[in-house]
KEBA-994227 format. One record per residue (C-alpha): residue number from 1; residue in one letter; x, y, z. Coordinates in steps of 0.25 Angstrom, whole numbers, padded with zeros to 4 digits, always signed. Layout:
N
{rec NUM; "a"; {X; Y; Z}};
...
END
This chain:
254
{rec 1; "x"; {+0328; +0275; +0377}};
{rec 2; "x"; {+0342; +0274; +0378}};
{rec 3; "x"; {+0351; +0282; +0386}};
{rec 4; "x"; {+0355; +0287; +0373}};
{rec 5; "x"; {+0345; +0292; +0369}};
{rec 6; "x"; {+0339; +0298; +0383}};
{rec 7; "x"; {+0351; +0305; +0385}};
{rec 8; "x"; {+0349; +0311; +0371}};
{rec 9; "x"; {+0336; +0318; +0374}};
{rec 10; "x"; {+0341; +0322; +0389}};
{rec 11; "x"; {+0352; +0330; +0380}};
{rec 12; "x"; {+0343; +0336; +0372}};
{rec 13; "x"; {+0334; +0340; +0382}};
{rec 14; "x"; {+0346; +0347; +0390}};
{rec 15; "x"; {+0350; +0353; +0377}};
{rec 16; "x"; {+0335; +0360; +0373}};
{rec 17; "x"; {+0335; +0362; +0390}};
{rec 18; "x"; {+0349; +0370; +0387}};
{rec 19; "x"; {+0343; +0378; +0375}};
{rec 20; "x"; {+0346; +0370; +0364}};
{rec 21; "x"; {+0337; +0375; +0352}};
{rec 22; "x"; {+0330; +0364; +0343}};
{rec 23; "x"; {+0335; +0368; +0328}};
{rec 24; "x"; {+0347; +0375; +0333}};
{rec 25; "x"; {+0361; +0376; +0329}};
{rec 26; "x"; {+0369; +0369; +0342}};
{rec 27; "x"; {+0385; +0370; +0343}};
{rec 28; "x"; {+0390; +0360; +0352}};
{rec 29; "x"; {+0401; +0360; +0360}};
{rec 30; "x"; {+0402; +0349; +0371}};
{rec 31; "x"; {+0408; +0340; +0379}};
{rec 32; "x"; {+0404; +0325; +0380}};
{rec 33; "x"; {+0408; +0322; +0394}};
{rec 34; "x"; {+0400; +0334; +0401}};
{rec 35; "x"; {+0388; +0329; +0396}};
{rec 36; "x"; {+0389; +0316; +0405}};
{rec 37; "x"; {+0387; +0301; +0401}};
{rec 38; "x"; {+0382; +0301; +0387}};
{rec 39; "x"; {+0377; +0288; +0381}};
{rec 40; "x"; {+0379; +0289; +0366}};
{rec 41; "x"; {+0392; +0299; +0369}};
{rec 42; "x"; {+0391; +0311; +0360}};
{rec 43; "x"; {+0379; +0304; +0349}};
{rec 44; "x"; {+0371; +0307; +0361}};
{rec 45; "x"; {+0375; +0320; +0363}};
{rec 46; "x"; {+0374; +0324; +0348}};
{rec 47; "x"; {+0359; +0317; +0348}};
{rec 48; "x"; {+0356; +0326; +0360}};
{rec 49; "x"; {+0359; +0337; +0354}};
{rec 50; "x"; {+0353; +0334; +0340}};
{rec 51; "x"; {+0340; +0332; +0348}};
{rec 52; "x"; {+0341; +0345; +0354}};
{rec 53; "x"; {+0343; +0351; +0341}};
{rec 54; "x"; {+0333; +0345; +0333}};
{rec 55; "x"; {+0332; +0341; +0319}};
{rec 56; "x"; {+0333; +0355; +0315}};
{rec 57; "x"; {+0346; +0358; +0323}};
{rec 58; "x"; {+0360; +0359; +0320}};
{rec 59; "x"; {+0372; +0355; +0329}};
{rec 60; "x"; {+0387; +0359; +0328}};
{rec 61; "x"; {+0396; +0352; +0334}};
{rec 62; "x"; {+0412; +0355; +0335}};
{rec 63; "x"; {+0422; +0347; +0329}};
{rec 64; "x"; {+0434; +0355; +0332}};
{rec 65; "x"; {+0447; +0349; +0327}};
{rec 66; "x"; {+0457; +0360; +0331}};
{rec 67; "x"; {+0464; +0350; +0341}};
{rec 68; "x"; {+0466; +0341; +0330}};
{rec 69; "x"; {+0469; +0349; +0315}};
{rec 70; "x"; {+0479; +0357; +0320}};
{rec 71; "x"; {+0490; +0365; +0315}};
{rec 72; "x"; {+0500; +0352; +0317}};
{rec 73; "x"; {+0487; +0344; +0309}};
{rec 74; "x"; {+0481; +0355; +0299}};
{rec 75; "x"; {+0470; +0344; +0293}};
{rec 76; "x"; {+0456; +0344; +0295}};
{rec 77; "x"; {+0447; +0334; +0288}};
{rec 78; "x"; {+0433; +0337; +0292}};
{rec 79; "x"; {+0427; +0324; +0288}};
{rec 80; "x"; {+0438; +0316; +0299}};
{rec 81; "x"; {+0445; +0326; +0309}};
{rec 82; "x"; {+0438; +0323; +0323}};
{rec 83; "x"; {+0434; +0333; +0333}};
{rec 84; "x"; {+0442; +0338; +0345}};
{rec 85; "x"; {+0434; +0342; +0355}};
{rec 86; "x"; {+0426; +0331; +0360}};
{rec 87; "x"; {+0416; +0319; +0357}};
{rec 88; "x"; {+0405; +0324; +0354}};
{rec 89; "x"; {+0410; +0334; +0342}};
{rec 90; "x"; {+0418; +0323; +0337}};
{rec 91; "x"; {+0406; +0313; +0337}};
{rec 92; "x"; {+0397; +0323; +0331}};
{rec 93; "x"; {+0408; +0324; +0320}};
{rec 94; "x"; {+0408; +0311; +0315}};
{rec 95; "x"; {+0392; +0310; +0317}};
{rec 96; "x"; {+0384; +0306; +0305}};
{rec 97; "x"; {+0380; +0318; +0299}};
{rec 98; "x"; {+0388; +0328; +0306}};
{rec 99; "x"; {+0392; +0339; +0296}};
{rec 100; "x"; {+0407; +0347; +0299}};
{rec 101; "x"; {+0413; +0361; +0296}};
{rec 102; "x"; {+0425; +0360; +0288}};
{rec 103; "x"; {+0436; +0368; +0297}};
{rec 104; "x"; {+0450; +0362; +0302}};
{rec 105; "x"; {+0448; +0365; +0318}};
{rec 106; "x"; {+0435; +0370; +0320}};
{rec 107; "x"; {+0423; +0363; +0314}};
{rec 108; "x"; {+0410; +0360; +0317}};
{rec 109; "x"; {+0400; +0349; +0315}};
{rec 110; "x"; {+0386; +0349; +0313}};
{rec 111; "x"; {+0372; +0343; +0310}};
{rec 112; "x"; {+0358; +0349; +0308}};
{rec 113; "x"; {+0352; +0357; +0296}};
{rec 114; "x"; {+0362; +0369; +0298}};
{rec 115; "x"; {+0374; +0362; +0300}};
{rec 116; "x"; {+0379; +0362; +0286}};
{rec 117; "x"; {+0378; +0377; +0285}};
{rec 118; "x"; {+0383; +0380; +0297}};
{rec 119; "x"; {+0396; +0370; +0295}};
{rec 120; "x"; {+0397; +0376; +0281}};
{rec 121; "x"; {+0410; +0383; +0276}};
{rec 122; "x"; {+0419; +0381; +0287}};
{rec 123; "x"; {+0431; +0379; +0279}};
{rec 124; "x"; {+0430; +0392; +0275}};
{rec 125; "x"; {+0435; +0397; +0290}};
{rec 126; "x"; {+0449; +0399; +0293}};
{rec 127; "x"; {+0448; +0400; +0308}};
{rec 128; "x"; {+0442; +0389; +0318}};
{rec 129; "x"; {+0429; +0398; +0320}};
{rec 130; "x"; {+0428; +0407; +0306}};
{rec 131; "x"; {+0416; +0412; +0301}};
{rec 132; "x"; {+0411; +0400; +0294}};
{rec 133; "x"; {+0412; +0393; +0308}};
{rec 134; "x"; {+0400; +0385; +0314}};
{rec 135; "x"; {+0401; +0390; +0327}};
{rec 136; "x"; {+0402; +0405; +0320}};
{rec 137; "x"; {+0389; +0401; +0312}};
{rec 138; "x"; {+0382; +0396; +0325}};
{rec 139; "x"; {+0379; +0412; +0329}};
{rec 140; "x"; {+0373; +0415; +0317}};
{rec 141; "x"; {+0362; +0404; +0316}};
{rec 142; "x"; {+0357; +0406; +0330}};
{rec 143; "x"; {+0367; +0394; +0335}};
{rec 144; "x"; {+0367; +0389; +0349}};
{rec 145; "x"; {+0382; +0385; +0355}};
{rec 146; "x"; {+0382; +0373; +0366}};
{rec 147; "x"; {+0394; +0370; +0376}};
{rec 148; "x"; {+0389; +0354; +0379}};
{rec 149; "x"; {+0396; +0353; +0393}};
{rec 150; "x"; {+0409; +0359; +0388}};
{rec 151; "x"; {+0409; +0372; +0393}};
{rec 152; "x"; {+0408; +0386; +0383}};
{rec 153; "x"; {+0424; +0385; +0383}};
{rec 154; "x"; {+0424; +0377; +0370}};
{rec 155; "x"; {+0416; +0389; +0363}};
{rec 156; "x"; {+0420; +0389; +0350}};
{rec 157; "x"; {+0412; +0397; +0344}};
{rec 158; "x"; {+0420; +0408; +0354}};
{rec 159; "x"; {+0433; +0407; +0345}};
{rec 160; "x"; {+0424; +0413; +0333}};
{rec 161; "x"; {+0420; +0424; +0343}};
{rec 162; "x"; {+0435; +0426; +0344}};
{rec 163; "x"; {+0436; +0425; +0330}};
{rec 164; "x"; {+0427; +0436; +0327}};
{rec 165; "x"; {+0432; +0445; +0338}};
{rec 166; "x"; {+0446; +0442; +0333}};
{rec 167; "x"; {+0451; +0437; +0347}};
{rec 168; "x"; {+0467; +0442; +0346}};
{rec 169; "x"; {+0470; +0427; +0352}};
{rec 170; "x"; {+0462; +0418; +0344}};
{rec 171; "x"; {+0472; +0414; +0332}};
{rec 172; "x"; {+0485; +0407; +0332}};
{rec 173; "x"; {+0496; +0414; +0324}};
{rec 174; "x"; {+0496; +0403; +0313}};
{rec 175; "x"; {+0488; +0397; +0302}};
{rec 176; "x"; {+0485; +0383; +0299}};
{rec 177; "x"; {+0482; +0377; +0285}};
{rec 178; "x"; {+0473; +0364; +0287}};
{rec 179; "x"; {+0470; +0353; +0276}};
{rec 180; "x"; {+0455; +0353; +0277}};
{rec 181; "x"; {+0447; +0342; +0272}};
{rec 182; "x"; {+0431; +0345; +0269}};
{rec 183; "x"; {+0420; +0335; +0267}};
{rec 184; "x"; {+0422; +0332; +0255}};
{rec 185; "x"; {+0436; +0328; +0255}};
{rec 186; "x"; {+0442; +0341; +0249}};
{rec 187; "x"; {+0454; +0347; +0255}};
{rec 188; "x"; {+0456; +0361; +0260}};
{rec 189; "x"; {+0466; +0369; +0265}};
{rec 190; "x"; {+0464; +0380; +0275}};
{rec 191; "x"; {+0472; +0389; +0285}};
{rec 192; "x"; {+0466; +0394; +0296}};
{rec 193; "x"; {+0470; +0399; +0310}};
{rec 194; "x"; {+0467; +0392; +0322}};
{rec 195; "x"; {+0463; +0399; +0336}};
{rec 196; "x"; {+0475; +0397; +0348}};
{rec 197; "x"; {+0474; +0405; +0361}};
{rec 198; "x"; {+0486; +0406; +0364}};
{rec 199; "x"; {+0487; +0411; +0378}};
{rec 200; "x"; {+0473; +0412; +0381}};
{rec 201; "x"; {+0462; +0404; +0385}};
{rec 202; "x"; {+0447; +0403; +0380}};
{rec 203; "x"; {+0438; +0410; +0390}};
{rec 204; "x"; {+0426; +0408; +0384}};
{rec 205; "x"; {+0417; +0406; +0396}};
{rec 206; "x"; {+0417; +0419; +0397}};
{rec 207; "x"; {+0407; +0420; +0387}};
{rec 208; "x"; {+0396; +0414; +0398}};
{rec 209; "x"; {+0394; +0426; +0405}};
{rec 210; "x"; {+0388; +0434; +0392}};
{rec 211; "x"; {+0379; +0424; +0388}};
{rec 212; "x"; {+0367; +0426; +0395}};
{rec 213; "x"; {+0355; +0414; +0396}};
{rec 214; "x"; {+0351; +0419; +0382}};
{rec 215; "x"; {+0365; +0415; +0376}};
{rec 216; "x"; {+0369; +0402; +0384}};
{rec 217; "x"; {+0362; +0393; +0393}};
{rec 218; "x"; {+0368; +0384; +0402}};
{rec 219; "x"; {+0361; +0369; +0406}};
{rec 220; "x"; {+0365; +0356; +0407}};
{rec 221; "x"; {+0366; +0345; +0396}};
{rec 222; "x"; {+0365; +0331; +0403}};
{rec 223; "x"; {+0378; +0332; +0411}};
{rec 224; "x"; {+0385; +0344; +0406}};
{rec 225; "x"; {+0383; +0359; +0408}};
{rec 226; "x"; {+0380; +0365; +0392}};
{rec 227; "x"; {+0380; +0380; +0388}};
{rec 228; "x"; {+0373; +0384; +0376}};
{rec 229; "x"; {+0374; +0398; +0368}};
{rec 230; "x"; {+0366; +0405; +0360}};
{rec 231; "x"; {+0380; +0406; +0347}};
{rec 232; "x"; {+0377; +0419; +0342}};
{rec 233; "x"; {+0373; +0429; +0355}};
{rec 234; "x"; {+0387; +0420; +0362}};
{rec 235; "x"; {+0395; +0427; +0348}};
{rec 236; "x"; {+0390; +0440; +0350}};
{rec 237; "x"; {+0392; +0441; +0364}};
{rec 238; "x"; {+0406; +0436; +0363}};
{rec 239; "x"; {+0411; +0445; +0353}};
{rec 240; "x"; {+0406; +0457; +0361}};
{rec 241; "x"; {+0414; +0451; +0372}};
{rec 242; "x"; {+0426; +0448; +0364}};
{rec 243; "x"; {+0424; +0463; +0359}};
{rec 244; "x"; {+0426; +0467; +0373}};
{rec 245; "x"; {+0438; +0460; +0376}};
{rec 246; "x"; {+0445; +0450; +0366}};
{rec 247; "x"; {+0449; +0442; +0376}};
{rec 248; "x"; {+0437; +0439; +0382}};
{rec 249; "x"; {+0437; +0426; +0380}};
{rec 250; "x"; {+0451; +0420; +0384}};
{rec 251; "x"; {+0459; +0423; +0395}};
{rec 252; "x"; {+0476; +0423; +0394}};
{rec 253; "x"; {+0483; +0412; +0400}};
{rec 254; "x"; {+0494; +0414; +0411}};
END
């Protein structure tokens, strides 16, 4: 056996150890270089998490591109536009297979038997987390969220909380109007408004504290510390939050 291939099977046993569930839906978030060494770079990591799935599982990755269509480059082509947030997302893009929501800033990939469906109309949304969104989709098919040594601050499944809840922070003052080019080489054009803080600063650690165990476990994953969440309960109990107090989730800077 290969290293490889060892290091394969250790991740998946870490994952079903973390509460992975065979035939699930997975969103990943992740960082490479928590997880240690890893011979094979990201195709290990993706293998390991394709074992922990099963056949009958479906991962979602990712493949954000706000850093790169931006208001200054308004052009999206979601055949070709990389990933910026890491390598692993931006292997599992190109990877044989890999299917992509159509959406300028905030798309997601995906393999399994419910992929297509859950990637399905995203062009329609004219927000980064509308309601045609994967990682909104995710609650309502009993979807599972993981934070791969990263942390829960790249949550973005928590700017479609603040979407619903109609955070008073959340969108710019402008429009953008992107060139979009699907699949099949057709062209679109769409405007949409992008999220920008401003003067506050994502806080979304504090969601921890109202997860309980049955919502989010925490365990290592070969050499990184990995959080997993139940999407839907996280959603509920984060817009009870945000009912509360809107600002619950940033804090003001200076």
């Amino acid at each position: 056996m290969s290293e490889a291939e060892a290091t394969i099977q250790r991740l998946a046993a870490d994952l079903r150890t973390l509460g992975v569930r065979q035939g699930g839906v997975l969103l990943v978030h992740s960082s490479l270089s928590a997880l240690g060494w890893v011979p094979g770079g990201p195709e290990t990591v993706i293998q390991g998490l394709l074992a922990a799935l099963g056949a009958e599982g479906t991962l979602l990755v990712p493949a954000l591109s706000f850093g790169i269509v931006t208001p200054e480059h308004p052009v999206f082509d979601v055949r070709t536009t990389p990933s910026c947030i890491g390598a692993i997302a931006e292997h599992f893009r190109t990877r044989p297979g890999t299917l992509r929501s159509v959406h300028p800033s905030h798309s997601v990939c995906g393999v399994g038997p419910r992929a297509a469906e859950l990637l399905a109309n995203h062009d329609v949304d004219r927000t980064p987390v509308g309601p045609n969104s994967p990682f909104r989709r995710l609650r309502n098919v009993g979807g599972q969220l993981m934070f791969l040594g990263c942390g829960m601050g790249p949550n973005t499944s928590m700017h479609g909380v603040e979407e619903v809840a109609q955070a008073p922070y959340l969108f710019r003052p402008y429009t953008v109007a992107y060139t979009i080019t699907r699949h099949d080489g057709s062209v679109m054009q769409a405007t949409h408004r992008r999220h920008g803080f401003g003067v506050y600063d994502i806080r979304y650690e504090r969601l921890e504290p109202l997860l309980g165990p049955d919502v989010l476990r925490v365990e290592p994953v070969l050499e990184a510390q990995a959080h997993l969440i139940e999407a839907a309960p996280m959603w509920e109990r984060a817009l009870d939050e945000m009912a509360r107090d809107a600002y619950a989730f940033v804090e003001r800077v200076g």
